[in-house]
C-alpha positions in Angstrom: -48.4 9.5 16.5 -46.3 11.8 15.2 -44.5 12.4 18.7 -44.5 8.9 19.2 -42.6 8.5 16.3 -40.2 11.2 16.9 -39.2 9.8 20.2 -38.1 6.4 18.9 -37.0 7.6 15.4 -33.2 7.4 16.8 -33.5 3.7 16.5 -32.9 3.0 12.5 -30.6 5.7 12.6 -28.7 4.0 15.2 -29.0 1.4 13.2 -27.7 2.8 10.2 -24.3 3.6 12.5 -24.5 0.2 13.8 -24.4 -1.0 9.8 -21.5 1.0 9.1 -19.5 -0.3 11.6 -20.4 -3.9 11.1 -19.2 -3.5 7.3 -16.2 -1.3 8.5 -14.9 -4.3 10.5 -16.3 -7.7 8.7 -13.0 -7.9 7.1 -10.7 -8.1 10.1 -11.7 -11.7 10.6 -11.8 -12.5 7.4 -8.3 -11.2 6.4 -7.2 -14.3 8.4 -9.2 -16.4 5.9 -7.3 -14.6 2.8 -4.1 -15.6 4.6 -4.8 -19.0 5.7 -7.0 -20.5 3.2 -6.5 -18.0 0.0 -2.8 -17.2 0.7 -3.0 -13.9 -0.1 0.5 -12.0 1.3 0.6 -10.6 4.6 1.6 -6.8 2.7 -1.3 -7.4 0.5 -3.5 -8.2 3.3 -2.8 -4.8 5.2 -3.0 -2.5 1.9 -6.3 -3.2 1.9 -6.9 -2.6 5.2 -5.2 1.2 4.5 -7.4 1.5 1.0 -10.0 1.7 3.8 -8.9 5.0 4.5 -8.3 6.4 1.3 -12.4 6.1 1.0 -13.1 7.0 4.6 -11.3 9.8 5.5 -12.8 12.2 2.1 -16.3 11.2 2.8 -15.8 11.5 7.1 -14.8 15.2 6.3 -16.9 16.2 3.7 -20.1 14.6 4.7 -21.2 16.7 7.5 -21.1 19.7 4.4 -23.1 17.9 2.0 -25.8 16.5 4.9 -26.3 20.5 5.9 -26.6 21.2 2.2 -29.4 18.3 1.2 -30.4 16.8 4.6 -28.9 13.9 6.5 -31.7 11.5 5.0 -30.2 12.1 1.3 -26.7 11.3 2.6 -27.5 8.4 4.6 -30.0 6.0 2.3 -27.3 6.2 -0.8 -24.3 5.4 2.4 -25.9 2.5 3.0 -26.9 1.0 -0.5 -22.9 2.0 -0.8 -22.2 -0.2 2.4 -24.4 -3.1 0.7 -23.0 -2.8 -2.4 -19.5 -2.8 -1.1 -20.5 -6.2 1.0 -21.4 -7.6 -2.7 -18.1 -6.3 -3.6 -16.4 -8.3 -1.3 -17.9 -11.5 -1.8 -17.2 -11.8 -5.5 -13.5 -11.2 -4.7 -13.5 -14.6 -3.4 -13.2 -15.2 -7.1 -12.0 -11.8 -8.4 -9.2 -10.3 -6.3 -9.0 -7.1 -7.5 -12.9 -6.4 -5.5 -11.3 -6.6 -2.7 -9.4 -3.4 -3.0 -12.9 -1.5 -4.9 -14.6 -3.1 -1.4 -12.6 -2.0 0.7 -12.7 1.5 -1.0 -16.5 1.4 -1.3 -16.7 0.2 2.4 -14.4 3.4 3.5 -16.6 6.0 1.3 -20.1 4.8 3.2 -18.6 4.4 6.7 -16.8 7.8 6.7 -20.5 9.3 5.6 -22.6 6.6 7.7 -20.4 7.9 10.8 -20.3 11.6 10.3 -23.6 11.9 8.9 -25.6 9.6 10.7 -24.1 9.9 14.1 -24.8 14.0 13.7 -28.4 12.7 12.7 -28.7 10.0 15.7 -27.6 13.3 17.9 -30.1 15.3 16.7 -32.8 12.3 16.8 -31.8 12.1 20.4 -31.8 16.1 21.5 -35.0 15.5 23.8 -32.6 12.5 26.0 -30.2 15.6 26.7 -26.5 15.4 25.2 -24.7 12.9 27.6 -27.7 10.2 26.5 -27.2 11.1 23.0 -23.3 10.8 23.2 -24.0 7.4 24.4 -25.9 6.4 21.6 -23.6 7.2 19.1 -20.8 5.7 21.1 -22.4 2.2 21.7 -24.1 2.2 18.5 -20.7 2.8 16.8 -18.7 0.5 19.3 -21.1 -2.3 19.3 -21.2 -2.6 15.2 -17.6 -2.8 15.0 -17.7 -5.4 17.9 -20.5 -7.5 15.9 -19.3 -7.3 12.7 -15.9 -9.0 13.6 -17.1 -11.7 15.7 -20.3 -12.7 13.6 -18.0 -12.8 10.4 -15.6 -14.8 12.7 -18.3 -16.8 13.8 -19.2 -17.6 10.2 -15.8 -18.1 8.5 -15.3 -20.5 11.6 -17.9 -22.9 11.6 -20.6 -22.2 8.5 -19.2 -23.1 4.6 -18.9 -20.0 2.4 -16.6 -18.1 4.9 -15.8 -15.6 2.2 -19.5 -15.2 0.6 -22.1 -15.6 4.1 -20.5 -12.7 5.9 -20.4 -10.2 3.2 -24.2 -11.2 2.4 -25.6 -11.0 6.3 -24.3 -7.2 6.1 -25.9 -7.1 2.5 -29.3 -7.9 4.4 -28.7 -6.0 7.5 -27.3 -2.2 5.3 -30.9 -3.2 3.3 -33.0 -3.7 6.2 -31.8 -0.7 8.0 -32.4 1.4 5.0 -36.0 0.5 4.4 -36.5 1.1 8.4 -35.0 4.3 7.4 -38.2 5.8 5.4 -39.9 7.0 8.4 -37.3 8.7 10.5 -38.1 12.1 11.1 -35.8 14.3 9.1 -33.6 16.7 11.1 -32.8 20.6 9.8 -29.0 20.9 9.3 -27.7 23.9 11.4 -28.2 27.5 10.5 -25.0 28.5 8.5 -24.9 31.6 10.2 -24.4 29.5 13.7 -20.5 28.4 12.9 -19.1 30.7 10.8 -15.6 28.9 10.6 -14.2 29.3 7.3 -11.9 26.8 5.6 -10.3 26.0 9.2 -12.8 25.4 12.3 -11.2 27.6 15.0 -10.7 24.2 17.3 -8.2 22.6 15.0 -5.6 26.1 15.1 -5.9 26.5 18.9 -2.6 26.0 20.3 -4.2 23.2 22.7 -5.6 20.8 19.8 -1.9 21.2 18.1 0.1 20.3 21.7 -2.4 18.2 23.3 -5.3 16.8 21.3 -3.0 16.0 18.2 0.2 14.0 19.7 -2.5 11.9 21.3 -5.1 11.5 18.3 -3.3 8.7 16.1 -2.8 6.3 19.2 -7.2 6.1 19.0 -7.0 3.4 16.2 -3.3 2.5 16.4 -4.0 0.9 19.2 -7.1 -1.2 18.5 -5.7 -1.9 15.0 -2.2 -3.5 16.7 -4.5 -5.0 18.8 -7.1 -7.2 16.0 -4.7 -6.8 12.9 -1.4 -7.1 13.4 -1.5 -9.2 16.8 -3.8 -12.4 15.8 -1.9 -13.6 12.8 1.4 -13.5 14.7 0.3 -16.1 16.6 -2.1 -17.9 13.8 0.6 -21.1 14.9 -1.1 -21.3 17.8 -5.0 -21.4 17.3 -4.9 -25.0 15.8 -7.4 -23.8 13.1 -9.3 -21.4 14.7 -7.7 -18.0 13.4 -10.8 -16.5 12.2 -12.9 -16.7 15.4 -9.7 -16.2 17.3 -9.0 -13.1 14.8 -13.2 -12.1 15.4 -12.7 -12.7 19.7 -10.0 -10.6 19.9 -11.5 -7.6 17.8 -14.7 -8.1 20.0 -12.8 -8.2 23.0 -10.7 -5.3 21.7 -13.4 -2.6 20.7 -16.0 -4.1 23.8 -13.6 -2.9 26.4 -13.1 0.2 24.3 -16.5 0.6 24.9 -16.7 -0.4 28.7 -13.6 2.3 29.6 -14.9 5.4 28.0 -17.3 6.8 31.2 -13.8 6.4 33.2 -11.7 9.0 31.2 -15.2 11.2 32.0 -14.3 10.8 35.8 -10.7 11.2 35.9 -11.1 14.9 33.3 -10.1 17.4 34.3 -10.8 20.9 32.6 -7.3 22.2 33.9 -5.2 19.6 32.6 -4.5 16.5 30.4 -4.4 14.1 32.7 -7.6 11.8 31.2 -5.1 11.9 27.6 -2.4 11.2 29.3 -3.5 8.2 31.7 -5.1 7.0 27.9 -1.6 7.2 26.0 -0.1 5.0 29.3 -2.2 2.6 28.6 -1.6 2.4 25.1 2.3 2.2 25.7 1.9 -0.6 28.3 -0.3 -2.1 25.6 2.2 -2.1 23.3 5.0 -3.5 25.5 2.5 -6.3 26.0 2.2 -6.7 22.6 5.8 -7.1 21.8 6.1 -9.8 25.0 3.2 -11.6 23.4 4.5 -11.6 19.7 8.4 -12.6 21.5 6.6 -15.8 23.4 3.9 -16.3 20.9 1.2 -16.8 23.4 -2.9 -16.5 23.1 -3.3 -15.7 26.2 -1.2 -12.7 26.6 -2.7 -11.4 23.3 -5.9 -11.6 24.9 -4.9 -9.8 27.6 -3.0 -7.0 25.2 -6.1 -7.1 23.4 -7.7 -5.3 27.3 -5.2 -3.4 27.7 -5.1 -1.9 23.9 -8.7 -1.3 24.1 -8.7 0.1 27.3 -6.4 2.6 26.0 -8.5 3.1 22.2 -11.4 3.7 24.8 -9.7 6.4 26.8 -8.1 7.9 23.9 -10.9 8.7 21.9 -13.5 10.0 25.1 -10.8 12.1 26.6 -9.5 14.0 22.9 -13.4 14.5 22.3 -13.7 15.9 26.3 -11.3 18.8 24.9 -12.9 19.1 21.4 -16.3 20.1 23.1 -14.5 22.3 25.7 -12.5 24.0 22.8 -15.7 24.1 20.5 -18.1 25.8 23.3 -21.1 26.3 23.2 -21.7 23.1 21.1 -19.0 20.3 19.4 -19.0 21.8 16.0 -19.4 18.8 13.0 -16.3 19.9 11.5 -14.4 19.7 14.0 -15.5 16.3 15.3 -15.2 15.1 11.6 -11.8 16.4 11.4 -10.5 15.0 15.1 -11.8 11.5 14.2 -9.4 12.1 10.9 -6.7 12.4 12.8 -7.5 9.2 14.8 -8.3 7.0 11.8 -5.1 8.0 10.7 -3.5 5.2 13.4 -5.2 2.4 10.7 -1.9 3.0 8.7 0.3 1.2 11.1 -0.6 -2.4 10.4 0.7 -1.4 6.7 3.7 0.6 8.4 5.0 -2.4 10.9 4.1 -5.3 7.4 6.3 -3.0 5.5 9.1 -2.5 7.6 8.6 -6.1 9.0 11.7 -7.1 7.0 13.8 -4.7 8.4 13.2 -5.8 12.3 11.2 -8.0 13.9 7.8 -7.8 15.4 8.7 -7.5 19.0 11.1 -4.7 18.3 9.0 -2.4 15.5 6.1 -2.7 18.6 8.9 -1.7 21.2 9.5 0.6 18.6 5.8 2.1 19.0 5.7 2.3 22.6 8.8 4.5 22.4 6.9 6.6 19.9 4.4 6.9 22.2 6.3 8.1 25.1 7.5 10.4 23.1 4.2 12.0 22.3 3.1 11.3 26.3 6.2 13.9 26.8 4.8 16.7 24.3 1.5 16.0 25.8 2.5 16.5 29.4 4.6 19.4 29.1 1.8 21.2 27.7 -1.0 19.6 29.3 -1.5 22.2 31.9 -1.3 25.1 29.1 -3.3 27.0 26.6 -6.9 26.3 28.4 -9.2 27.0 26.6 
């Protein structure tokens, strides 16, 4: 029995990374309801997408130290009562405003533990399925929440009444369910402190490689897929005849799916003696982006669908090829700080919907994304001329 259950006890916590991205991303769609419906401003709209972050980012880099200091089980239950709570949040600022913003806070707090925490615990869970099965977990468990989130609460807000209130309660259900399936898992022991001796500064994040390479190309992981399902959809609201929030929830889907689909590529095209997995993922974002700023110029769907590929394609590639060189420059094993700090430096791309809505007045769409891709060569320069240097 007990083996039995330690060989499926990955599932809840899998789904306890699955909840966190589901409430991570519920609001995407439903921004386009506050826009359309509630007429919140576009500015507004996209500061609480970035008050996401202020929550996120403390709890992604702290949580791995307080889950090796009281367990990942004591970390995890309270993340997703947070997560619930949040969800509860987020419904009463249908008639409260100001819950938004505490929501969205909440909702970054218990995703940046849920996703550090419990994808080190899903790992673990999954040690007997060897490392590449347990990478896959994580990624598909993280990748599909996201994905489901957005189009179920676009699915919702499109068709069902309460488009502000059924959403937000369906996570509610689904953080609560998750938690009670939680009481069973087998607990996991947090690593030996003697194993990683670090310090204040893991030794990946000063090598010479993660500040040339791994860096330039970090912030494109969620600047893409956030150009992609933020900014893109309501630029061409005009055009979806009503439908903006399962237009808005299709295009996240499609966004963070292919994301998804892409990521055993950049394996194949690695290479330990160069960059070129990071570099082929920053082209792809760039092209994105000059597809982005064609769509926005013409106002077309269906080239915002097809951005939507190609921006996810690059997300995909972004994120499996920077954590190729984390575990090569983290050897013998990825260390948690590490990861938690690399995936800071990619959530930092879910500023730039608030950085293009802020400067929006100053230029136009089409341009500020032109603007981006220019940005990004940039980087794909300081990438490449030190892509074949400072192996690890």
């Amino acid at each position: 029995m007990t083996a039995s259950r330690t060989a499926h006890g990955w599932l809840p916590a899998a789904g306890a990374v699955f909840a966190a991205g589901w409430g991570a991303n519920q609001f995407t769609p439903l921004s386009s309801v506050y826009r359309t419906r509630e007429h919140w401003p576009s500015l507004q709209v996209a500061l609480m997408f970035t008050t996401y972050l202020a929550g996120f980012l403390p709890a992604l880099l702290t949580g791995a130290f307080a889950a090796g200091r009281v367990g990942r089980r004591r970390v995890v239950g309270p993340a997703l009562l947070l997560s619930a709570a949040a969800s509860a949040l987020l419904a009463a600022a249908a008639f409260v405003r100001p819950a938004a913003y505490a929501s969205r806070l909440a909702t970054g707090v218990a995703a940046g533990l849920l996703l550090s925490v419990g994808s080190a615990w899903l790992r673990e869970l999954s040690a007997t399925a060897g490392p590449a099965r347990a990478a896959r977990r994580v990624a598909w468990a993280t990748g599909s929440g996201f994905a489901a989130g957005a189009l179920t609460a676009g699915v919702l807000a499109q068709w069902f009444p309460h488009p502000l209130l059924l959403p937000c309660l369906l996570h509610c259900l689904l953080a609560l369910t998750v938690l009670f399936a939680l009481r069973r898992t087998p607990e996991t022991a947090p690593p030996p402190a003697g194993d990683d001796p670090e310090g204040p500064w893991p030794p990946a994040v000063t090598h010479p490689r993660f500040v040339r390479v791994v860096l330039p190309a970090g912030p494109a992981v969620f600047a893409a897929s956030t150009v992609a399902y933020v900014v893109l959809p309501p630029l061409v609201a005009e055009r979806t005849s009503g439908y903006a929030p399962l237009f808005s929830g299709l295009v996240t889907a499609l966004t963070l799916v292919t994301g998804l689909a892409v990521q055993p590529l950049a394996a194949r095209i690695d290479h330990a003696h160069s960059a070129r997995a990071t570099l082929t993922a920053m082209a792809t974002v760039i092209c994105g982006l000059l597809l982005s700023a064609l769509a926005v110029q013409h106002g077309s769907m269906g080239l915002v669908l097809l951005a939507a590929v190609l921006l996810g394609a690059g997300y995909g590639l972004t994120l499996a090829s920077g954590l190729r060189e984390i575990e090569r420059l983290t050897r013998p094993r990825a260390s948690p700080s590490a990861l938690s700090l690399y995936h800071g430096v990619t959530y930092s791309g879910f500023l730039t919907p608030l950085l293009l809505a802020v400067t929006a007045g100053a230029a136009p769409y089409p341009a500020l994304l032109a603007g981006l891709a220019a940005i990004g060569l940039l980087c794909l320069v300081i990438t490449a001329w030190h892509s074949r240097r400072h192996l690890p």
